[in-house]
C-alpha positions in Angstrom: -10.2 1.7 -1.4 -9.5 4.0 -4.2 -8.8 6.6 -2.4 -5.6 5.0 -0.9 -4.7 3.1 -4.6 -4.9 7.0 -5.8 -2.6 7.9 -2.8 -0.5 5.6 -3.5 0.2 6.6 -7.1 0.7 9.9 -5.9 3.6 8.4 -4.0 4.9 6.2 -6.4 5.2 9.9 -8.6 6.4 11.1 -6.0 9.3 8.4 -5.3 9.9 8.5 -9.1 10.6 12.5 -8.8 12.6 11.7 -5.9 14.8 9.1 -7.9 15.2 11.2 -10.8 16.5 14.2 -8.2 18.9 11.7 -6.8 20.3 10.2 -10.0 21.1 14.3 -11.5 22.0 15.2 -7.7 24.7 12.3 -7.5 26.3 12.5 -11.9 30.5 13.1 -11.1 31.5 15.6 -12.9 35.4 16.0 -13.9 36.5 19.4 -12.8 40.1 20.4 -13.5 39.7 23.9 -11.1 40.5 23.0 -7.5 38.0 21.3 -5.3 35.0 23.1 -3.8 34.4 21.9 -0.4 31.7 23.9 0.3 29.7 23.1 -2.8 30.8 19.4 -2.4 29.4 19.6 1.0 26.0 21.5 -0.3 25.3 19.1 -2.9 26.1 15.9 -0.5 23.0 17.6 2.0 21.4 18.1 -0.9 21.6 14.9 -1.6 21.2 13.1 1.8 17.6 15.5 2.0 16.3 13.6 -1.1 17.6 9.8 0.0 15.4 10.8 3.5 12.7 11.8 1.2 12.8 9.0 -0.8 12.9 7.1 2.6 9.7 8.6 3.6 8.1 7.9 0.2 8.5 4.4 0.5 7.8 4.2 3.7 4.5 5.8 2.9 3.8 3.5 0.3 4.5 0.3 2.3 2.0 1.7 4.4 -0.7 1.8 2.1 0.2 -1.4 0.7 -0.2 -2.6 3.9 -4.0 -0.8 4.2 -5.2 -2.4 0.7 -3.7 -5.6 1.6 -5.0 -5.9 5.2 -9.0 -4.6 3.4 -8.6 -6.9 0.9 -8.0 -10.3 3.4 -10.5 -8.5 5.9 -13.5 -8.4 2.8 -12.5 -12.0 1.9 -12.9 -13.1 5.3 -16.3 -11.6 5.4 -16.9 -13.3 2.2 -16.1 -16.8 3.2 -18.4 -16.2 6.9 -21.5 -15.0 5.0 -21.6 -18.0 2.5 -23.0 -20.8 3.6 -22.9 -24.5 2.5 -25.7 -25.8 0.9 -25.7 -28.9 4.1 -26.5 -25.9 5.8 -29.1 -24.3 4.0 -30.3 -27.3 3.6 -30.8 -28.0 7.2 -32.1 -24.9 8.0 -35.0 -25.8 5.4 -35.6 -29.0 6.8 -35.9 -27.7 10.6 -38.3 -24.9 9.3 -40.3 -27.8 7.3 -40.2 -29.6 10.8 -40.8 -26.3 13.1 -44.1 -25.8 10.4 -45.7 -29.5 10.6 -45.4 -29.7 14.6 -47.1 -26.1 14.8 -50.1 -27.8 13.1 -50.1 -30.8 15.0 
């Protein structure tokens, strides 16, 4: 369990890198020089790269949400089917009272 809650800070740092990369990947910048196509179509790769990064990231971290969430319902489950109510215990008392006088009989 906490190894996936540490792999899924890792990814949150991870996504937050990946946002920061974004945001300075995608700032407009006024040129008055003539266009650059070819660096306009470098930093556009450069920048679809980091959204499919970020993509993954999340991805991954849904994932482990999804582990930790699925453990945590799966160790309540076993919770609730090992307690017992005390009508139960109570009865199982009661038929090993009974099981205990009708062996000495």
């Amino acid at each position: 369990m906490n190894k996936a809650k540490q792999e899924g800070i890792l990814i949150l740092e991870d996504i937050l890198g990946t946002v920061e990369e974004i945001l300075l990947l995608s700032k407009i910048t006024i040129a008055e020089k003539e266009k650059d196509i070819h660096r306009e179509i470098k930093e556009a790769f450069q920048l679809k790269m980091k959204i499919e990064q970020l993509v993954s990231s999340v991805s991954s971290l849904h994932a482990v949400i999804l582990d930790l969430e699925t453990h945590r319902e799966a160790n309540q489950l076993w919770k609730e089917s090992n307690t017992k109510s005390s009508l139960i215990l109570q009865k199982q008392k009661n038929r090993e009272h009974l099981m205990e006088y009708l062996k000495k009989l």
